[in-house]
Biopython code that builds the backbone (N, CA, C, O; Angstrom):
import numpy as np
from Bio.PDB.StructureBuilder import StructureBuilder

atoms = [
    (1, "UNK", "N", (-6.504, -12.175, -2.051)),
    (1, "UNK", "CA", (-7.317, -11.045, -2.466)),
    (1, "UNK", "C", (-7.112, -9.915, -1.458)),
    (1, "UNK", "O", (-7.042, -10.122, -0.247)),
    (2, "UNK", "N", (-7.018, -8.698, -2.029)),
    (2, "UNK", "CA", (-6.499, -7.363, -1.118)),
    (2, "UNK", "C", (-7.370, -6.530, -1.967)),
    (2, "UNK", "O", (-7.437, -6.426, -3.192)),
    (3, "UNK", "N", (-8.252, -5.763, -0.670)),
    (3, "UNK", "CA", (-9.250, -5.253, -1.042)),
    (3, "UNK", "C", (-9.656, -3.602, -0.244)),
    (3, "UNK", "O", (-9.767, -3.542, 0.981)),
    (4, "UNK", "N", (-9.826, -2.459, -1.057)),
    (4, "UNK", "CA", (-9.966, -0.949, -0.059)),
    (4, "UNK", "C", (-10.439, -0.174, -0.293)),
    (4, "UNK", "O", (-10.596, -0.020, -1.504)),
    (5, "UNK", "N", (-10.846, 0.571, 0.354)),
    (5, "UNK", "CA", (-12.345, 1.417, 0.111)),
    (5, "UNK", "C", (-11.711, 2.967, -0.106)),
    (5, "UNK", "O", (-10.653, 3.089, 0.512)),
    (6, "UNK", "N", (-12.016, 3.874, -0.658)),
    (6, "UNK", "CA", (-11.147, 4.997, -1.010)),
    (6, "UNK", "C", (-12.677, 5.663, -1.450)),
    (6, "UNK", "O", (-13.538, 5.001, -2.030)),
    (7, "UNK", "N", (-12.898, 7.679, -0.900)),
    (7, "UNK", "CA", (-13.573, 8.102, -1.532)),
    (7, "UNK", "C", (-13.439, 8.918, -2.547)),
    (7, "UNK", "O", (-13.401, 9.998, -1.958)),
    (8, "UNK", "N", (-13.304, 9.241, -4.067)),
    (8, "UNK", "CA", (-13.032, 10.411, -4.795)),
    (8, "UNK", "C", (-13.382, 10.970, -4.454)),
    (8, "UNK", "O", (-14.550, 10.967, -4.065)),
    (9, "UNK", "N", (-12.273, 12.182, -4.340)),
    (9, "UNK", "CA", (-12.284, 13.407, -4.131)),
    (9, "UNK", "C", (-12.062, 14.414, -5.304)),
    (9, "UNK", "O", (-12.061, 15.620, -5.055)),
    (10, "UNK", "N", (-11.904, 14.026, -6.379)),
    (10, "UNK", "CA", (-12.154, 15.065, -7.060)),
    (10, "UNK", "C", (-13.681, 15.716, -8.218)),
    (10, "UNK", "O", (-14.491, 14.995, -8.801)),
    (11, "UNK", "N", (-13.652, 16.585, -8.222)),
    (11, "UNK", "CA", (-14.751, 17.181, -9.017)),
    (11, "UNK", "C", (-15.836, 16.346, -9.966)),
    (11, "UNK", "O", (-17.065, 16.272, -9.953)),
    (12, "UNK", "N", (-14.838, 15.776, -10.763)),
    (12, "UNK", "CA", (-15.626, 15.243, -11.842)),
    (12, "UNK", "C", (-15.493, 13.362, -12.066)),
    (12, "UNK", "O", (-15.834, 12.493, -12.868)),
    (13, "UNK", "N", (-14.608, 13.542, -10.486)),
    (13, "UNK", "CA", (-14.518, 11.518, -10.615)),
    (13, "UNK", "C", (-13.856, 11.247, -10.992)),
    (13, "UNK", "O", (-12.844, 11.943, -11.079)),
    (14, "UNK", "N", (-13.988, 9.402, -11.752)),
    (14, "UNK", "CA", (-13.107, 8.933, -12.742)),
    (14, "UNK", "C", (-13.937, 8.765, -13.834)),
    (14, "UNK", "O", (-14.603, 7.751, -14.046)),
    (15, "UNK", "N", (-13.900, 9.788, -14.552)),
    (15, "UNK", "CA", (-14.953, 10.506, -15.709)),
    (15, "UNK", "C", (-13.565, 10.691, -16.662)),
    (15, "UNK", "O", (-12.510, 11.059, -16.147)),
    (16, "UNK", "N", (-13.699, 10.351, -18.323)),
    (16, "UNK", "CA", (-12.562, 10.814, -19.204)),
    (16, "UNK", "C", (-11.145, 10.635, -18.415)),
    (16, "UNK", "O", (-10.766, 9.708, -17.699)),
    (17, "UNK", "N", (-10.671, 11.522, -18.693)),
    (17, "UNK", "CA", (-9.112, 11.783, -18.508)),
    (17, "UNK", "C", (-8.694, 10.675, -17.490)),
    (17, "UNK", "O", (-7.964, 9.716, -17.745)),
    (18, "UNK", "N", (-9.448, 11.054, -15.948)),
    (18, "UNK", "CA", (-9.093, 10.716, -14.301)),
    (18, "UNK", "C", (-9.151, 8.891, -14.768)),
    (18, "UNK", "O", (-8.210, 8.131, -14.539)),
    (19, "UNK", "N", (-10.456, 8.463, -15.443)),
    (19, "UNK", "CA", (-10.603, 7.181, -15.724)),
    (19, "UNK", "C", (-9.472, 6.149, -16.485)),
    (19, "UNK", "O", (-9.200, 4.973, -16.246)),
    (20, "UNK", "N", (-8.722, 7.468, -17.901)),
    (20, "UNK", "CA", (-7.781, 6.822, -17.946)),
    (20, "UNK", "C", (-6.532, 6.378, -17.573)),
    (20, "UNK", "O", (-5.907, 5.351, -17.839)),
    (21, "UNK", "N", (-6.269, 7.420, -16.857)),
    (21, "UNK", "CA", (-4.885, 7.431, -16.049)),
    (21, "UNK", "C", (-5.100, 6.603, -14.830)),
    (21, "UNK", "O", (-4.178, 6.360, -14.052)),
    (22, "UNK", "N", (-6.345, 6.158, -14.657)),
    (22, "UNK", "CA", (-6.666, 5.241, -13.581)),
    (22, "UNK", "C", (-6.272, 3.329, -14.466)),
    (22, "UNK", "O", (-5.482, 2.403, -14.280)),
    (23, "UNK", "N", (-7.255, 3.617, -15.281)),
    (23, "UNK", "CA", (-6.753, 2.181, -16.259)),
    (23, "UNK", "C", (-5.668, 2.003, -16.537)),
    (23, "UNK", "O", (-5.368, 0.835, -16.289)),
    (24, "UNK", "N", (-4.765, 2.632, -16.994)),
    (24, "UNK", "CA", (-3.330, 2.579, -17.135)),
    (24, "UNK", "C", (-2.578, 2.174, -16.238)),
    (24, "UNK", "O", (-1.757, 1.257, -16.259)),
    (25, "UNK", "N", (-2.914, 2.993, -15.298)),
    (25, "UNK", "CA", (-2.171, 2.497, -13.821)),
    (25, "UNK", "C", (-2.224, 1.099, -13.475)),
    (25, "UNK", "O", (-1.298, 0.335, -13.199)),
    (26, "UNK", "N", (-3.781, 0.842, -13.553)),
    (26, "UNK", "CA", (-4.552, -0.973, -13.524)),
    (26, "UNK", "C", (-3.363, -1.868, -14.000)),
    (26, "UNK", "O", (-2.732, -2.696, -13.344)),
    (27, "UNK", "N", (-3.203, -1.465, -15.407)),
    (27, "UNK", "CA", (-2.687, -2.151, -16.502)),
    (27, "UNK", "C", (-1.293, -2.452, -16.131)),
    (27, "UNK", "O", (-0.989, -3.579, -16.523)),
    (28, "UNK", "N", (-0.253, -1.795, -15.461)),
    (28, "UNK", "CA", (0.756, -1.497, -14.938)),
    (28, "UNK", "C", (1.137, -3.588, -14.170)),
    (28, "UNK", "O", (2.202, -4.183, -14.333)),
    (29, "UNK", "N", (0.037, -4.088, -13.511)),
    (29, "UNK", "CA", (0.193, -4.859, -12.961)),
    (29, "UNK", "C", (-0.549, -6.072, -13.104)),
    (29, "UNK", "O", (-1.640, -6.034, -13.673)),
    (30, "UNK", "N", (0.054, -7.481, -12.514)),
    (30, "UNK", "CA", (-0.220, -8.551, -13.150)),
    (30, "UNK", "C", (-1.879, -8.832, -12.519)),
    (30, "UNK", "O", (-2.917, -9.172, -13.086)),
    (31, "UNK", "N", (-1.580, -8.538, -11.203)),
    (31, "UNK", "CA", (-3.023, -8.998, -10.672)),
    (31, "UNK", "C", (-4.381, -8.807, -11.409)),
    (31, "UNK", "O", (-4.469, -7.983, -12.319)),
    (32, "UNK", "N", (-5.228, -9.415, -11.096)),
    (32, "UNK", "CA", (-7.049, -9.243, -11.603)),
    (32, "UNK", "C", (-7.062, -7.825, -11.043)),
    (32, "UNK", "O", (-6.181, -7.709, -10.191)),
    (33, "UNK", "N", (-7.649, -6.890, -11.202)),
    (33, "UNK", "CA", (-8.343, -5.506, -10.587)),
    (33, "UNK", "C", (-9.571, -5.303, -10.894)),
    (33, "UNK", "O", (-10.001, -5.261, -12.047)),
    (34, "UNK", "N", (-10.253, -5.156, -9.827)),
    (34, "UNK", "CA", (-11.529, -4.552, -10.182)),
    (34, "UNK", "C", (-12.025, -3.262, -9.425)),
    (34, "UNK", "O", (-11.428, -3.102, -8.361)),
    (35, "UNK", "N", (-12.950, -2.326, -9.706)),
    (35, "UNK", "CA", (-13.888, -1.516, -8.937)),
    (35, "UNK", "C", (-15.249, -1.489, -8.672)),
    (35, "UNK", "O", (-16.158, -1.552, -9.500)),
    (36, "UNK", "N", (-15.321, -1.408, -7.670)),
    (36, "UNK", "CA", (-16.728, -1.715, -7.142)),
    (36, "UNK", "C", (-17.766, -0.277, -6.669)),
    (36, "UNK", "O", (-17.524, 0.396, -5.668)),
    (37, "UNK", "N", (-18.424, -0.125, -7.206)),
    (37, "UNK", "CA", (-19.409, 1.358, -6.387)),
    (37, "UNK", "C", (-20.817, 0.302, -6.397)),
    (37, "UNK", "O", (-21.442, -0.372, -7.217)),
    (38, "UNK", "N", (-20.871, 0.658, -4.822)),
    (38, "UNK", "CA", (-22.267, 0.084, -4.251)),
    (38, "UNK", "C", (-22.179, -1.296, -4.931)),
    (38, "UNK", "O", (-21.064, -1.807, -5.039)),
    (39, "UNK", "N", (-23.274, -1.944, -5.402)),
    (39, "UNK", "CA", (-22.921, -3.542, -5.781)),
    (39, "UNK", "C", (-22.334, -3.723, -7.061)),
    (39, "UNK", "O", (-22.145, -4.875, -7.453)),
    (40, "UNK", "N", (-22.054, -2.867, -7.686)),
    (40, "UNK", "CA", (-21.631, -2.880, -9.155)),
    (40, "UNK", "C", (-20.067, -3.376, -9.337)),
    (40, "UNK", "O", (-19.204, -2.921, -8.587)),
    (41, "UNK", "N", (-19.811, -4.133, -10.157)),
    (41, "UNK", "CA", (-18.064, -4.277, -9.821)),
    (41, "UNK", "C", (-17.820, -4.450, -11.295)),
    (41, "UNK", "O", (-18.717, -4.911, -12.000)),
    (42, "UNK", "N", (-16.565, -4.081, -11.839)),
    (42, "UNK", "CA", (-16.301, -3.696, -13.183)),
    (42, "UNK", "C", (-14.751, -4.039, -13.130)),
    (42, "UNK", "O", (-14.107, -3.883, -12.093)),
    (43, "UNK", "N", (-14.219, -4.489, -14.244)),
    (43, "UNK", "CA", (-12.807, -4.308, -14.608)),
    (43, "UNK", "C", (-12.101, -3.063, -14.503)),
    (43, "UNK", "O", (-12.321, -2.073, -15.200)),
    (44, "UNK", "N", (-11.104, -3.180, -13.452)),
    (44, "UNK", "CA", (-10.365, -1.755, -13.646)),
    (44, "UNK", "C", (-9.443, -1.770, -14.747)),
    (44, "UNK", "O", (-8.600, -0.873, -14.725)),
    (45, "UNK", "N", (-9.401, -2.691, -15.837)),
    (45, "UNK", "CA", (-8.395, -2.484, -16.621)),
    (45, "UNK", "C", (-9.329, -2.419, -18.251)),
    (45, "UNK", "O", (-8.948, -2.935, -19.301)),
    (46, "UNK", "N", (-10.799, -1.512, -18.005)),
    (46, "UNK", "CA", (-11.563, -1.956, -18.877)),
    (46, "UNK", "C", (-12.102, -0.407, -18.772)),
    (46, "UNK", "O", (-12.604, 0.027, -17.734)),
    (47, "UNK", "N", (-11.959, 0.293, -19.839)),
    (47, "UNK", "CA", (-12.191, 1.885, -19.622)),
    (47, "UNK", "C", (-13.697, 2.084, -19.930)),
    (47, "UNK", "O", (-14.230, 3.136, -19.576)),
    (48, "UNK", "N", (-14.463, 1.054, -20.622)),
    (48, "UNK", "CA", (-15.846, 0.829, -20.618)),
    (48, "UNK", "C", (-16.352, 0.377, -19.470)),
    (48, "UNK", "O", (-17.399, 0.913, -19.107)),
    (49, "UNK", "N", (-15.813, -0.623, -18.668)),
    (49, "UNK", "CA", (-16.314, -0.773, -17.889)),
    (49, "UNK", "C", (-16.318, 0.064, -16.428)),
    (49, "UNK", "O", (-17.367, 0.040, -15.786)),
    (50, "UNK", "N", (-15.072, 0.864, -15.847)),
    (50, "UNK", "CA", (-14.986, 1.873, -14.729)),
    (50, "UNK", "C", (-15.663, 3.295, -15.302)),
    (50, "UNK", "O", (-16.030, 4.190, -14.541)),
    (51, "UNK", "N", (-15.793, 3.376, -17.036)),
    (51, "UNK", "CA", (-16.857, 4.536, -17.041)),
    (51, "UNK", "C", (-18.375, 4.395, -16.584)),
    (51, "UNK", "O", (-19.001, 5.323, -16.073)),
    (52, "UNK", "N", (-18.933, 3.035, -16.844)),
    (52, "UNK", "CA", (-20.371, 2.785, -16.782)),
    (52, "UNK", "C", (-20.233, 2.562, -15.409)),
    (52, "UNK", "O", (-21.419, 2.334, -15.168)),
    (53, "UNK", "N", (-19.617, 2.447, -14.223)),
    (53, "UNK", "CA", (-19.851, 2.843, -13.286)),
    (53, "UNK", "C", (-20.757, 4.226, -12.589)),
    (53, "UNK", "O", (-21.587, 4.258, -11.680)),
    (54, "UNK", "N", (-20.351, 4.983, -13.201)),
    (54, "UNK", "CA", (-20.794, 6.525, -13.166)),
    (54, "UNK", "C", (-20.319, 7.156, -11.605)),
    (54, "UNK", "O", (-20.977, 7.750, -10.751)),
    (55, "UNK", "N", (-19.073, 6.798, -11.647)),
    (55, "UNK", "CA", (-18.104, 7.322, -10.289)),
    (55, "UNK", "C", (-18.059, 8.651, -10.331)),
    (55, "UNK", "O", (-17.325, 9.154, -11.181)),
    (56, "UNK", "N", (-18.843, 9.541, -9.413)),
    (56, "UNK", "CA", (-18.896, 11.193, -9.641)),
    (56, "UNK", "C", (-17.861, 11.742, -8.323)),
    (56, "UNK", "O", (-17.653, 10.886, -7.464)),
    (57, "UNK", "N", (-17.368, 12.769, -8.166)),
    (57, "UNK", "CA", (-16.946, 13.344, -7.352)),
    (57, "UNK", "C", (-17.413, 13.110, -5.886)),
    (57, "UNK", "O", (-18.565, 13.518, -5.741)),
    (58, "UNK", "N", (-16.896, 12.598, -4.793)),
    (58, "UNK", "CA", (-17.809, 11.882, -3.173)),
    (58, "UNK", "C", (-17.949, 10.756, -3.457)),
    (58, "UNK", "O", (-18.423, 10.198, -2.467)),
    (59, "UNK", "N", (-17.763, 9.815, -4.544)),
    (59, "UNK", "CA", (-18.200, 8.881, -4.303)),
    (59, "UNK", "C", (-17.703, 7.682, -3.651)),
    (59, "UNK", "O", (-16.479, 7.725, -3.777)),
    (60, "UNK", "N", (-18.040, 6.618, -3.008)),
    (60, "UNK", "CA", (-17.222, 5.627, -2.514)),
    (60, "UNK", "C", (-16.979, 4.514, -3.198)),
    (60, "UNK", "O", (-17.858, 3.861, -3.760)),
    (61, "UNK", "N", (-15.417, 4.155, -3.190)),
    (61, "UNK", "CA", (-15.756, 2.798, -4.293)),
    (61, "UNK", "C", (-15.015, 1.830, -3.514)),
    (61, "UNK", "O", (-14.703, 2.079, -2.349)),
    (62, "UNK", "N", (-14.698, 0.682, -4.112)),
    (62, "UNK", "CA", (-13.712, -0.306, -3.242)),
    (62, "UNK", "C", (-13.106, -1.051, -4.600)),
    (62, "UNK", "O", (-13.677, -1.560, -5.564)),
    (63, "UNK", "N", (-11.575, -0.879, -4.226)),
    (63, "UNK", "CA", (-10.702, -1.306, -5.184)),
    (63, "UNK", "C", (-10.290, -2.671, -4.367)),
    (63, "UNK", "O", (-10.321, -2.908, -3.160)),
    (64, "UNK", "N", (-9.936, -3.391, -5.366)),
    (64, "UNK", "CA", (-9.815, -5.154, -4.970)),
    (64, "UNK", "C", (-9.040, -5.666, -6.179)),
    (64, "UNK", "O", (-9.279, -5.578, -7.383)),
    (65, "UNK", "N", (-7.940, -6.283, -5.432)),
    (65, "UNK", "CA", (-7.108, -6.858, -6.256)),
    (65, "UNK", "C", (-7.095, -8.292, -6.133)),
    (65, "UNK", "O", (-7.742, -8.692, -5.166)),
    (66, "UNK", "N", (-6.552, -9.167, -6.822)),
    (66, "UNK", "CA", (-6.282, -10.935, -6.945)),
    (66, "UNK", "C", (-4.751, -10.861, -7.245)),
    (66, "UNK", "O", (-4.322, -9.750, -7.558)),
    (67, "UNK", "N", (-4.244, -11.464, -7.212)),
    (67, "UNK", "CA", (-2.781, -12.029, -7.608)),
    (67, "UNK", "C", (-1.271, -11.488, -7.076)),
    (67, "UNK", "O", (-0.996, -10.892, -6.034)),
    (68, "UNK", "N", (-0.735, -11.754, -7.758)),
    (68, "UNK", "CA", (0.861, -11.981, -6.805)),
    (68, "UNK", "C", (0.952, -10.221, -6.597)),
    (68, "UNK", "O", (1.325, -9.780, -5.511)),
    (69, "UNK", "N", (0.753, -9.724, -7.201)),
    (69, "UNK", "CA", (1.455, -8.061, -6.737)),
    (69, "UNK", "C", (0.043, -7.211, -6.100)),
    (69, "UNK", "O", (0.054, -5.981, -6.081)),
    (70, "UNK", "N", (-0.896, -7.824, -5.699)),
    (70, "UNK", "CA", (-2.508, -7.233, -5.230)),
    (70, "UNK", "C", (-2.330, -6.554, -4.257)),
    (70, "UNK", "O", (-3.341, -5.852, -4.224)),
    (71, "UNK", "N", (-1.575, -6.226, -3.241)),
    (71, "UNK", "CA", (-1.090, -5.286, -2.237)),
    (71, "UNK", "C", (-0.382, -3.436, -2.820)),
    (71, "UNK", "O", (-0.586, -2.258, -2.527)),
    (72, "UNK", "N", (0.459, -4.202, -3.727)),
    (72, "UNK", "CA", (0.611, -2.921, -4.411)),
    (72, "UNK", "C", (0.022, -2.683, -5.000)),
    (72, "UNK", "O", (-0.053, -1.457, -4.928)),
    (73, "UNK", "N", (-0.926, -3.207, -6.057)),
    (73, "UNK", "CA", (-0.993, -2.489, -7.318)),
    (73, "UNK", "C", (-3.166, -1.620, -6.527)),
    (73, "UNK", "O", (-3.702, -0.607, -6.974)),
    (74, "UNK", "N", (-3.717, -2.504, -5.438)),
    (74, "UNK", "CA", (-4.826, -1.917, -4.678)),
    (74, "UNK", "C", (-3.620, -0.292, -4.326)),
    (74, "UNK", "O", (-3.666, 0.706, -5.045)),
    (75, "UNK", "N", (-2.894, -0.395, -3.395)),
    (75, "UNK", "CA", (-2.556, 0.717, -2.585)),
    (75, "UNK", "C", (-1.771, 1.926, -3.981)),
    (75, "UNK", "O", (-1.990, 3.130, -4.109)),
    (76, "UNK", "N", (-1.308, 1.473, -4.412)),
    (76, "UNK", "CA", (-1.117, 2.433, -5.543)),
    (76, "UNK", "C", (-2.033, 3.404, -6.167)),
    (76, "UNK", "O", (-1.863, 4.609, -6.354)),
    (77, "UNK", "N", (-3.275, 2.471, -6.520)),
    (77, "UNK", "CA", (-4.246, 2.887, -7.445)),
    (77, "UNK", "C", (-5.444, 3.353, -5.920)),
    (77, "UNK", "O", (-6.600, 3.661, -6.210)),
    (78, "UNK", "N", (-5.089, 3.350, -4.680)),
    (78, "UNK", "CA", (-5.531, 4.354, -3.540)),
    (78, "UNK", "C", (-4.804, 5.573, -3.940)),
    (78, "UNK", "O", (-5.426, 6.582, -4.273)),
    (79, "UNK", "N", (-3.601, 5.531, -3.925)),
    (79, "UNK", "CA", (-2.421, 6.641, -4.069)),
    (79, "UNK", "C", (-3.227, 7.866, -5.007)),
    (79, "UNK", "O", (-3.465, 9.051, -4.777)),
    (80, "UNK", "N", (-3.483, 7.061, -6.041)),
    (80, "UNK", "CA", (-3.882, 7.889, -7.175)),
    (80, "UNK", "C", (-4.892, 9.093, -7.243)),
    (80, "UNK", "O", (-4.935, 10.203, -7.775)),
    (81, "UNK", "N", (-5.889, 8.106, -6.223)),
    (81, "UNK", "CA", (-7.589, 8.377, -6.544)),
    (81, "UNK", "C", (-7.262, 9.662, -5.711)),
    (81, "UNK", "O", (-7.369, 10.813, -6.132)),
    (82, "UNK", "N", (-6.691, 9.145, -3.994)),
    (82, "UNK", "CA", (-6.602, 10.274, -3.252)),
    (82, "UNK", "C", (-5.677, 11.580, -3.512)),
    (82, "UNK", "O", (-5.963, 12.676, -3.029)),
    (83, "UNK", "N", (-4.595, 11.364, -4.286)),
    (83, "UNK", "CA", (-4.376, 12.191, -4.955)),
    (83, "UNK", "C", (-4.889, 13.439, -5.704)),
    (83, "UNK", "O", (-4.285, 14.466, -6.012)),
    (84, "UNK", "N", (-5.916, 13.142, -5.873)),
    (84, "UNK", "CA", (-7.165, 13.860, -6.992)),
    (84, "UNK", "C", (-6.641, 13.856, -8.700)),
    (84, "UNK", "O", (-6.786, 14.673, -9.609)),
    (85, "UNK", "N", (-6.064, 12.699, -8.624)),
    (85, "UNK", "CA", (-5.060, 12.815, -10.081)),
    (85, "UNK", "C", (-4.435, 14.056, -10.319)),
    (85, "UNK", "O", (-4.654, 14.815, -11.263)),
    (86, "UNK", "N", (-3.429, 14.242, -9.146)),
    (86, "UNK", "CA", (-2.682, 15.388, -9.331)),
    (86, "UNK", "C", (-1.555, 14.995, -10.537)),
    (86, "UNK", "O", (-1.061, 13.883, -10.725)),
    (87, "UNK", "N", (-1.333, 16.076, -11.196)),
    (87, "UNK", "CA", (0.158, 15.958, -11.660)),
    (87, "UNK", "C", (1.046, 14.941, -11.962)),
    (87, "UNK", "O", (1.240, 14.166, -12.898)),
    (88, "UNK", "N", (1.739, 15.294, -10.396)),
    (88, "UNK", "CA", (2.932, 14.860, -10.204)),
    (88, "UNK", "C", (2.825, 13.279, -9.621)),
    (88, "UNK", "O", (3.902, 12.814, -9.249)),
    (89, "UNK", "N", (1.310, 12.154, -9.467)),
    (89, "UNK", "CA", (0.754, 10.794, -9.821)),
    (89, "UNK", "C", (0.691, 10.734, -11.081)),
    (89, "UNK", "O", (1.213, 9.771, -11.642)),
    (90, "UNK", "N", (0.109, 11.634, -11.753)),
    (90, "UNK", "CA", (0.072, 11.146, -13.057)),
    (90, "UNK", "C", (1.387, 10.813, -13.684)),
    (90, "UNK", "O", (1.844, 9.712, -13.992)),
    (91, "UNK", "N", (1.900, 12.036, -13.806)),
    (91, "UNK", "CA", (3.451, 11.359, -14.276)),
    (91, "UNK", "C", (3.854, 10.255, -13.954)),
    (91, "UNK", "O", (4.786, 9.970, -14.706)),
    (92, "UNK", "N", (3.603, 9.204, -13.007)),
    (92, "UNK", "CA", (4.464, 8.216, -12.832)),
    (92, "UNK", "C", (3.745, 6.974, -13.297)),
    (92, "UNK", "O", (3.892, 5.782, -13.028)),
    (93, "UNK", "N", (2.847, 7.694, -14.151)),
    (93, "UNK", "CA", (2.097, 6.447, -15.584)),
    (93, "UNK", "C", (2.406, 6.066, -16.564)),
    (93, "UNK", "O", (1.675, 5.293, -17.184)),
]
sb = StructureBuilder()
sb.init_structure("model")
sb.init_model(0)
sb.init_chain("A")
sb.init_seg("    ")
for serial, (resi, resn, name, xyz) in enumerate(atoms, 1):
    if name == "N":
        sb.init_residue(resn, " ", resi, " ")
    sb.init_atom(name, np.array(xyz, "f"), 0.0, 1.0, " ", f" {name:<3s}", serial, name[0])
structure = sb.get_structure()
């Protein structure tokens, strides 16, 4: 298990759009993923479930992976968040 704490930085979170290009990314890899804000922990590969989070702009979450590729597919989906879902991350969804 590989597990990391990342704060959004952008405006509106992983709200719509940011949420899906976040799931997608999830989806990308074999491991379990989840997100966690405060005690809440949700499927990152579950666009119902990382919305009912209610991840707003500042917020802190902790991404945690299980399985054979859980190093990348946590630090990737860091890549992303801190990114602010720019662009040129998104494209490589």
């Amino acid at each position: 298990m590989y597990k990391k704490d990342v704060v959004v930085e952008n405006q509106v979170g992983l709200h719509a759009r940011p949420a899906t290009y976040f799931i997608q990314r999830a989806n990308e890899y074999n491991s379990s993923i989840w997100v966690e804000k405060e005690k809440n922990r949700m499927n990152a590969k579950s666009l119902l479930g990382v919305l009912s989070l209610g991840i707003l702009g500042g917020s802190k979450i902790r991404i945690i992976a299980d399985g054979s590729d859980e190093h990348d597919a946590v630090e990737d989906l860091v890549r992303l968040v801190n990114s602010g879902f720019s662009d040129s991350e998104i494209q490589n969804v």
